[in-house]
C-alpha positions in Angstrom: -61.4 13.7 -66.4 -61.4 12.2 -63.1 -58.0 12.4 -60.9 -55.7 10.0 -59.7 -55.8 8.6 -56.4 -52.6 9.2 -54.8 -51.7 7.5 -51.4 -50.0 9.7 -48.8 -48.0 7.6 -45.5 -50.7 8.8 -43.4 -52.9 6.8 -45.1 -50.4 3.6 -44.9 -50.1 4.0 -41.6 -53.8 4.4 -40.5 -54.7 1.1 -42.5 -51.7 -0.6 -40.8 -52.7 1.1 -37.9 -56.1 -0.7 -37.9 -55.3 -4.1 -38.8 -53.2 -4.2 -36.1 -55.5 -3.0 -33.6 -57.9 -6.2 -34.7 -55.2 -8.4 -34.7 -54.8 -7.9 -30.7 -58.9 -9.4 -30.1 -57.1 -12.8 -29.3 -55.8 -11.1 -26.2 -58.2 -9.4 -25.1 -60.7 -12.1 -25.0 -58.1 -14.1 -23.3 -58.1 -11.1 -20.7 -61.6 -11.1 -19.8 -62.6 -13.7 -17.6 -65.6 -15.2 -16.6 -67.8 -13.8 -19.3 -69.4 -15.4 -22.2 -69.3 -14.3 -25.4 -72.6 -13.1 -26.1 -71.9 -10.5 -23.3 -68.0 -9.6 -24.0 -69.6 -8.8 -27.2 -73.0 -6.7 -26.1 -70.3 -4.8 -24.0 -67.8 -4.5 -26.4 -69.6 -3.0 -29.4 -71.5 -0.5 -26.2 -68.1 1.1 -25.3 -67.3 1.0 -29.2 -70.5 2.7 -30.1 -69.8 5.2 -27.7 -66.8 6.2 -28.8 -68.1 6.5 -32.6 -70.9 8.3 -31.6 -68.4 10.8 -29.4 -66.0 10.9 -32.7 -69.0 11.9 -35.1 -70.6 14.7 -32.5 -66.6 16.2 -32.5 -66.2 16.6 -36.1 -70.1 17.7 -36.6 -71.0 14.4 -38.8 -73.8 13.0 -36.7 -76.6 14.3 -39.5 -74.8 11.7 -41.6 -76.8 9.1 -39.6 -79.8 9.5 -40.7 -82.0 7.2 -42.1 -83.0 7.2 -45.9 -84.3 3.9 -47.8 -83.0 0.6 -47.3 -83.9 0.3 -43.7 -84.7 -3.7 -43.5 -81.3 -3.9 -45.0 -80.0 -2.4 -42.2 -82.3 -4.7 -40.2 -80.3 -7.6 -41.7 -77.4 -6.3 -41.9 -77.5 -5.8 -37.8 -78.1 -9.4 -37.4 -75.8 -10.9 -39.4 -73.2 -8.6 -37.8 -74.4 -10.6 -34.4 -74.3 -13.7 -36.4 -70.6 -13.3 -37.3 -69.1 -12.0 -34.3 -71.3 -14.4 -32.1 -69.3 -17.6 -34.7 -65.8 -15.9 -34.7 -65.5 -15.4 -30.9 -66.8 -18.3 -30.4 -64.5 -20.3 -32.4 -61.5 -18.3 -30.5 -63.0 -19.5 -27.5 -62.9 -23.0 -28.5 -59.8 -23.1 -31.5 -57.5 -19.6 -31.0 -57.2 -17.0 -32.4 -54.3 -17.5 -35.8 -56.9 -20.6 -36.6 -60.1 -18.7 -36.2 -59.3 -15.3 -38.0 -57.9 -17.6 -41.0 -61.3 -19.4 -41.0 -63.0 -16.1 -41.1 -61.3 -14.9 -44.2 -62.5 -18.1 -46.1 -65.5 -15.3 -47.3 -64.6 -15.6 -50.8 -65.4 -19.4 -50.5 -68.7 -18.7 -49.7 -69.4 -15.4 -51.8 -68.4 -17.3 -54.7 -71.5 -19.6 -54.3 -73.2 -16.6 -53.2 -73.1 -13.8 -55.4 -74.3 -15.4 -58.4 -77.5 -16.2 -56.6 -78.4 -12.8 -54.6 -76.4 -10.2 -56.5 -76.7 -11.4 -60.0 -72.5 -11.6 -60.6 -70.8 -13.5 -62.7 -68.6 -16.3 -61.4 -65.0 -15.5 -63.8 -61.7 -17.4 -63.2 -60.6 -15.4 -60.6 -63.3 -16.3 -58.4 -63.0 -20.0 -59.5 -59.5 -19.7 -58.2 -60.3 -17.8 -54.9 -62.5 -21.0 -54.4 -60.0 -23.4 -55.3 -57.2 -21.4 -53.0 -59.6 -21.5 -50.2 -60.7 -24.4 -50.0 -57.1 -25.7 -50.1 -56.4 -22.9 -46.9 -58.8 -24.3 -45.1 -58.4 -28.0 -45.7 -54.5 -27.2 -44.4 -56.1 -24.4 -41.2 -58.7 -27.4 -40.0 -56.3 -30.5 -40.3 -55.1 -31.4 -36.8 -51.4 -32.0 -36.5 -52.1 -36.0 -36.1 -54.9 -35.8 -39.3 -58.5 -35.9 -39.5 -58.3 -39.3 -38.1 -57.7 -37.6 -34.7 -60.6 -35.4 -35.0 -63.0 -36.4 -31.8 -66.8 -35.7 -32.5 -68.1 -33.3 -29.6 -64.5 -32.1 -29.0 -63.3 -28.5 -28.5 -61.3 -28.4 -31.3 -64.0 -29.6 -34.3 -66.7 -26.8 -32.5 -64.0 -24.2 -33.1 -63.6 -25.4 -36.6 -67.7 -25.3 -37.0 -67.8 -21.8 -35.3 -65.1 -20.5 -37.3 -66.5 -21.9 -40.6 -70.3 -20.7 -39.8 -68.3 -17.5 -39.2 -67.2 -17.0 -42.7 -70.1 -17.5 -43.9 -72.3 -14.8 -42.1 -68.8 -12.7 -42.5 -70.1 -13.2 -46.4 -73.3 -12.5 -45.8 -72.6 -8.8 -44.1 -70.6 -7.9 -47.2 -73.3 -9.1 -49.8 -75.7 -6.9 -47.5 -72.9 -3.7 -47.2 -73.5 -4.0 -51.4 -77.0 -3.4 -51.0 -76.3 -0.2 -48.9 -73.1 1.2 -50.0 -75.9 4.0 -52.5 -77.2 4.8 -49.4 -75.6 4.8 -46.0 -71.5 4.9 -45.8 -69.4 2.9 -43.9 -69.6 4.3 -40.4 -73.0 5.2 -40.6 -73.5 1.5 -41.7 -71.3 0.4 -38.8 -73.0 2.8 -36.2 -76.6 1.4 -37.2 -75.5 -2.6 -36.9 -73.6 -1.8 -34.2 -77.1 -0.1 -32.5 -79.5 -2.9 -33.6 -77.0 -5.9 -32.6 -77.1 -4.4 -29.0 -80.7 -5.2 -29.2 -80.5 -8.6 -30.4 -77.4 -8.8 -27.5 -79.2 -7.6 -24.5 -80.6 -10.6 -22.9 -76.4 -11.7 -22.8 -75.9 -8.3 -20.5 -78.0 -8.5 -17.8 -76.8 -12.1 -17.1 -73.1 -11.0 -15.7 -73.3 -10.9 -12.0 -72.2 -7.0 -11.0 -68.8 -8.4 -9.4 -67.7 -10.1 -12.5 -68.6 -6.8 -15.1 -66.8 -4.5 -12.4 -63.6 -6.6 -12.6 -63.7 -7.0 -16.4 -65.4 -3.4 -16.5 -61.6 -1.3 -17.8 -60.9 -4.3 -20.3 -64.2 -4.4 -21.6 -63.9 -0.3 -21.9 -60.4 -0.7 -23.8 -61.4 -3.8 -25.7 -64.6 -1.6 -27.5 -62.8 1.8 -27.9 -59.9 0.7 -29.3 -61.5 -2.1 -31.5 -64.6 -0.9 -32.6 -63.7 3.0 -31.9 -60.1 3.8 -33.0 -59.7 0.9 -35.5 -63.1 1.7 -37.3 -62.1 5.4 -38.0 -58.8 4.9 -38.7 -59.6 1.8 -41.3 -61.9 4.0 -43.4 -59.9 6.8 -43.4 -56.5 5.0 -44.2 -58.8 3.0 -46.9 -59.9 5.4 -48.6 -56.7 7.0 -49.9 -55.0 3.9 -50.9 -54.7 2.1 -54.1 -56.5 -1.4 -55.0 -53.3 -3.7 -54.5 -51.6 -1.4 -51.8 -55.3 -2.1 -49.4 -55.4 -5.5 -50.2 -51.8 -6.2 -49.5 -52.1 -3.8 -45.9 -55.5 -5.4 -44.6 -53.9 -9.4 -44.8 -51.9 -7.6 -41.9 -54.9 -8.3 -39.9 -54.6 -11.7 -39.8 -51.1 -11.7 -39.5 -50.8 -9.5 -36.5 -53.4 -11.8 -35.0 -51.3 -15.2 -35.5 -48.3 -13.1 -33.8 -50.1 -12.0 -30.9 -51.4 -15.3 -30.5 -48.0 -17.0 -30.7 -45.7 -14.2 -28.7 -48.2 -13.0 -26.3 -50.3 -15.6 -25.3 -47.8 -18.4 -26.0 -50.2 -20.6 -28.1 -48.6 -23.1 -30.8 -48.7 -22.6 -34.4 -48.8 -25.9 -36.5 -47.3 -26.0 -40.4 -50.5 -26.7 -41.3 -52.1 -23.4 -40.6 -49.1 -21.7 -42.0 -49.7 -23.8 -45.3 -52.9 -22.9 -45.1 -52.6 -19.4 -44.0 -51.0 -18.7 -47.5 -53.7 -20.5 -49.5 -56.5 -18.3 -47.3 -54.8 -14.9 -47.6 -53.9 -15.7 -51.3 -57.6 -16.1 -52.1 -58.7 -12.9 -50.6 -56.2 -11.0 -53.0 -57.2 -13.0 -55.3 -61.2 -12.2 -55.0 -60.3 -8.5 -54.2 -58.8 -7.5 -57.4 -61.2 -6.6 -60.1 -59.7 -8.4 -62.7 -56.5 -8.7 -63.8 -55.7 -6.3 -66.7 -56.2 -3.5 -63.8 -53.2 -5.6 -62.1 -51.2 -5.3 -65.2 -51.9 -1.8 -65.2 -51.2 -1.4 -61.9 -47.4 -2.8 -62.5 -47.1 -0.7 -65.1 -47.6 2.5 -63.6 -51.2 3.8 -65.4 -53.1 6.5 -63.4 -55.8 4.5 -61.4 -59.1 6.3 -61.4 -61.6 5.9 -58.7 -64.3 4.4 -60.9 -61.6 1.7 -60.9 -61.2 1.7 -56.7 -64.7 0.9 -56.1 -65.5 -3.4 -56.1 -62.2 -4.3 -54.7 -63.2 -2.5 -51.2 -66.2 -4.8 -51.0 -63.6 -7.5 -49.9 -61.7 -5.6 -47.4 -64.9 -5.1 -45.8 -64.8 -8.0 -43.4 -62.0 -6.0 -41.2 -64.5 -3.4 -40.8 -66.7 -5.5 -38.9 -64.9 -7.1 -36.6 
């Protein structure tokens, strides 16, 4: 028989941990000045992959990294990875952060058209409602405070919206991909190898900093990958992996939420109703589409055993903190 999972608080705390180290990206990439974001981000997953790389030669693991099948996945998976980071920096560049982390949990909206097509699943009333609940979040997140009607075409505000959107969507696309390699690489190896390749794809965004400008940013930059890439990756998979279904889902919507406060009592910025409206409808939908179905919910209430073999889908969507 297999045993139950049982949570200890150092696993709450390292998953809370986590999500509130990616909550603070709105400040730091109102910290660095003078950079664009293709190179905040070469030089942000650089220090990050660093400090994986250190962490893994530490504890002995770095055998753990190397390649087996799968490797065009990995390929893909590496620039998608770019893709979405490239769209959800972007769009807090141009929209915030509280509205541009909401529009990058809109996944579900997009795996719901998605998964039937590439992965062969099933579309059930839970995802139907994920999509309806989404849709609804992000109608509310998008809606300027004056209406649609005050929506000018070119301005800052609709490319934000457009950034933060694409950004969900190639945030769907790296968890469709992370199915097709969970058999074969785990999740920091996975992380370590996109990380690798997106510095590739990232490079020509490097050498275009003048040397004045990287020196000044240089200790932010150095903080900014360490603590986001580094010490929220490790902790995230190792808080995640001794937590229960609901207890993850319910810990990793801290992400977002740690986000919109930063943004709000740190760098002052306003928060309208209608992202809070639409914050619940978002974050609704990704509990929604995380729980396998909802007998195991019922279970859950009741107090049954849960058994690993019962952990495993629901961590597909808690993926997207991973890769921040």
């Amino acid at each position: 028989m297999l045993a139950s999972v049982t949570a200890t608080p150092k696993h709450h705390l390292e998953l809370l941990s986590a999500c509130i180290i990616y909550g603070t990206v709105g400040i730091f990439m109102e910290l660095l000045k003078d950079m664009s974001v293709g190179s905040i981000i070469f030089y942000r997953v650089l220090f990050g992959l660093s400090a994986i790389i250190f962490y893994l030669a530490i504890t002995g693991n770095l055998g753990q990294l190397s390649l087996k099948r799968k490797k065009k996945y990995l390929l893909l998976l590496g620039i998608l990875y770019v893709l979405q980071m490239f769209s959800y920096y972007s769009a807090i560049r141009y929209l915030g952060a509280s509205s541009a982390v909401l529009l990058l949990y809109t996944d579900p909206i997009y795996l719901t058209f998605l998964a039937p097509i590439i992965l062969g699943e099933k579309n059930t009333g839970r995802t139907i409602l994920a999509l309806f609940l989404g849709l609804l979040g992000v109608f509310y997140v998008t809606r300027p405070e004056g209406g649609f009607e005050q929506l000018e075409f070119g301005s800052n505000y609709l490319k934000g919206v457009i950034f933060g959107l694409v950004g969900g969507l190639f945030s769907s696309g790296v968890i469709i991909s992370v199915r097709f390699l969970r058999n074969e690489y785990n999740g920091l190896t996975q992380l370590v190898w996109q990380s690798a390749i997106s510095l590739v794809f990232l490079s020509p965004f490097a050498v275009t900093v003048p040397g004045q400008v990287l020196a000044s940013n240089l200790p932010i930059l150095m903080l900014f990958g360490v603590l986001i890439t580094g010490v929220g990756a490790v902790f995230y998979i190792r808080g995640v992996a001794g937590v229960s279904a609901i207890t993850g889902s319910i810990l990793t919507l801290l992400e977002p939420v740690s986000c919109i406060f930063f943004d709000y009592t740190v760098l002052g910025n306003p928060i309208h109703n209608g992202m809070l409206i639409g914050s619940f409808f978002i974050l609704a939908a990704a509990v929604v589409v995380s729980l396998d179905n909802f007998d195991f919910l019922k279970k859950l209430i009741v107090g049954e055993k849960i058994v690993p073999s019962k952990m495993i889908s629901w961590k597909k969507g808690l993926l997207r903190v991973l890769y921040k």
